[in-house]
N, C-alpha and C positions, 0 to 999 in steps of 0.2 A: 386525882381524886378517884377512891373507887364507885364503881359504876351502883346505880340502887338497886337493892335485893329486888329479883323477878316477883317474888313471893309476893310482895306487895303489889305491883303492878299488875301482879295476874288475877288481882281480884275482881275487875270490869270486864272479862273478855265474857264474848257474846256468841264465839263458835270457834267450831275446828281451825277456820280461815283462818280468823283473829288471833289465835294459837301458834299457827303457823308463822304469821309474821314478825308473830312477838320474837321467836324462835329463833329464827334467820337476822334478825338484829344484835342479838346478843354478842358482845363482847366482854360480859365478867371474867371470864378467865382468863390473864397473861398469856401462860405458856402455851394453849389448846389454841388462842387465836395466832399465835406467833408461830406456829408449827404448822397451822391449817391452809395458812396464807404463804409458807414458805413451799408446801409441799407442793400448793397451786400453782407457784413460780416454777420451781425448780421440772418438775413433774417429770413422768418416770419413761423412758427414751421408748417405750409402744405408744405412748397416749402425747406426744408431744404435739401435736398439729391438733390437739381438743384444749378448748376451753375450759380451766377447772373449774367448779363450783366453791371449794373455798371458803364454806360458810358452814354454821351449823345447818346440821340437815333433820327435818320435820318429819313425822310419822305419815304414814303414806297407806291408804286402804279404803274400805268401804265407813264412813258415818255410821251405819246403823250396825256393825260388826258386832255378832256375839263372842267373837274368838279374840283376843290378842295375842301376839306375836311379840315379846320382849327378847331383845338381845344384848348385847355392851352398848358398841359405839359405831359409829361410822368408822368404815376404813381406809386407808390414806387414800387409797388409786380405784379404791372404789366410791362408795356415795359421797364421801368429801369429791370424788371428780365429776360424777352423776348429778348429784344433789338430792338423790332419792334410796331409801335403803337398801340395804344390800342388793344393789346394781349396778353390774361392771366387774364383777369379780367374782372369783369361783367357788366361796362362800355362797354367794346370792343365786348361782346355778343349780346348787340343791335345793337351797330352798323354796326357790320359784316352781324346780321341778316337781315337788314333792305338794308344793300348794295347786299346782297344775292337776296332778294324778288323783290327791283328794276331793277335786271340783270345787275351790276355793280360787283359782285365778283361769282366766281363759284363754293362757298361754306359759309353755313353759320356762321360755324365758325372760328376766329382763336386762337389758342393756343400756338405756338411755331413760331420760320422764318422758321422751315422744313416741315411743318403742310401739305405743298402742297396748298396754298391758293395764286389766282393769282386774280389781280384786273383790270378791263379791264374800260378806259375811266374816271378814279377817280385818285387821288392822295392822300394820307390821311400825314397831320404833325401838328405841333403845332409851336406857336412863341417862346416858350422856350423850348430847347431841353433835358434840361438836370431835373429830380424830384426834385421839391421844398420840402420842408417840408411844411404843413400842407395845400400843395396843392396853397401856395402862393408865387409866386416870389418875388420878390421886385423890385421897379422901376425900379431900377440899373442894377439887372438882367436882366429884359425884354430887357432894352434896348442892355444890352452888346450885347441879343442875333440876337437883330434883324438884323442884315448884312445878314444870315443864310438864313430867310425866303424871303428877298429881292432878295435874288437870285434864292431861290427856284422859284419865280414867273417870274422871268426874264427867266430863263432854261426850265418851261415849258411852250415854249410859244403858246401852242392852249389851254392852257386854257380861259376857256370865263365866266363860272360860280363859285363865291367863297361863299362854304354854312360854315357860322363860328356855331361854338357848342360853346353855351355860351356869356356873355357880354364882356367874356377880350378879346377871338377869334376873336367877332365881330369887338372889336373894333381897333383890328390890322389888324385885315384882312382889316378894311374900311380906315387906313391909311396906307397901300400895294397897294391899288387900287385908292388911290392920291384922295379923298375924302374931301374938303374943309372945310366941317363939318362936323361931325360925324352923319348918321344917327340913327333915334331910335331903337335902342337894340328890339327885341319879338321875339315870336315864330312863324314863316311867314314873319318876315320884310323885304322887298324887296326894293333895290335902285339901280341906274343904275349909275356907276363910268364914270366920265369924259372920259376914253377910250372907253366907251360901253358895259363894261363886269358888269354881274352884282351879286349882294350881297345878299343874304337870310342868314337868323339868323334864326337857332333853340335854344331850351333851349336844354341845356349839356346831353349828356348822363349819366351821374353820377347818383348814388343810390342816390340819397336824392329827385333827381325828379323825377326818374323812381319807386320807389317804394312808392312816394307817389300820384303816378298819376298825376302828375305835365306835364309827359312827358309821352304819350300813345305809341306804337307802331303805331296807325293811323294815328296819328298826325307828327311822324315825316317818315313814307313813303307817308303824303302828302308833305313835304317839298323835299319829293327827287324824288317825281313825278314833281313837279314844276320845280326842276332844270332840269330833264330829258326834257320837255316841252321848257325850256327859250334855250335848247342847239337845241333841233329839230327844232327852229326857225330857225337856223342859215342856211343858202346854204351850201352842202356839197362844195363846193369849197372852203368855210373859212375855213375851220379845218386845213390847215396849212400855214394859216396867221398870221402872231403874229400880235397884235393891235398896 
């Protein structure tokens, strides 16, 4: 029998917590749990003597965050082995770096959830929780997942700025933020959502752009000086406003 839509069930939760563990129980997806739990098994011959995590993996940051942080998915050998986003892998190096350099985390690395890494005014997640194979969901996934992220964005609500990493991030985060059409996907793209929170797109952190210079380190701490900039706009009296 398939499992019941989250959508429905996510109607009573009561915090971030309650979110969380909605989260990490989920098994709607065949193939996503079947993959997530094999790669746990099998695990990749640096990380063999660690325990995988295994499970869908929960958004991770500060509660009162004005910034979000949208990406894809968990990665196999990373927060699927972590349990925590992009950590464990060389993806999540720049990114920690680079939320380190902006004053948004108070270390530049993360490596484990016990690492001591604490994230002030950021929220980091992705719209599918749980590692795809070959880094691709499928429709159907996406969609199962998204109740997840819909509430993510309802539960924090002073967030004002959402920076998505990549075209699939972008492009959920721009229908999270009730976006009538989608706008253009870059690196810099900036749009202002019918609430008034607004949208920047970077390209991904992932090794295929970062080690081809696709994606610089200065290029993407100006994208997190911008978002730092579009939130210093705001009157401190808004930060705990929801829109």
């Amino acid at each position: 029998m398939e499992p019941p839509s989250p959508r429905a069930s996510l109607s009573d939760l009561s915090d971030l917590s309650d979110l969380s563990n909605r989260i990490v129980e989920c098994r709607r997806c065949p193939r996503l749990v079947e993959w997530r739990e094999q790669v746990a098994r099998d695990k990749r011959a640096a990380f063999a003597d660690q325990e995988y995590w295994g499970r869908p993996v929960p958004g991770f940051g500060d509660p009162a965050a004005r910034l979000m942080v949208v990406g894809l998915a968990p990665a196999a050998h990373g927060a699927n082995r972590t349990g925590r986003m992009f950590t464990g892998d060389r993806s999540g190096d720049w990114l920690y770096a680079a939320l380190y350099r902006a004053g948004y985390a108070n270390q530049p690395t993360s490596v484990d959830r016990d690492d001591g890494l604490e994230l002030s005014d950021v929220w980091i997640t992705s719209p599918v929780k749980c590692a795809p194979p070959a880094n691709k969901p499928t429709t159907a996934e996406r969609d199962a997942c998204r109740p997840f992220i819909d509430a993510e964005l309802e539960l924090l609500g002073d967030v004002r700025v959402v920076l998505a990493l990549g075209g699939f991030g972008f492009a959920e985060a721009a229908r999270i933020l009730g976006f009538a059409t989608r706008p253009k996907f870059g690196h810099g793209a900036e749009a202002v959502a019918p609430d008034g929170r607004v949208l920047l797109g970077s390209y991904h952190v992932s090794q295929q752009n970062t080690f081809t210079g696709r994606l610089t380190e200065p290029m993407l701490d100006a994208v997190f000086g911008r978002a730092r900039d579009l939130i210093g706009t705001l009157p401190d009296d808004d930060r705990h406003l929801r829109p």
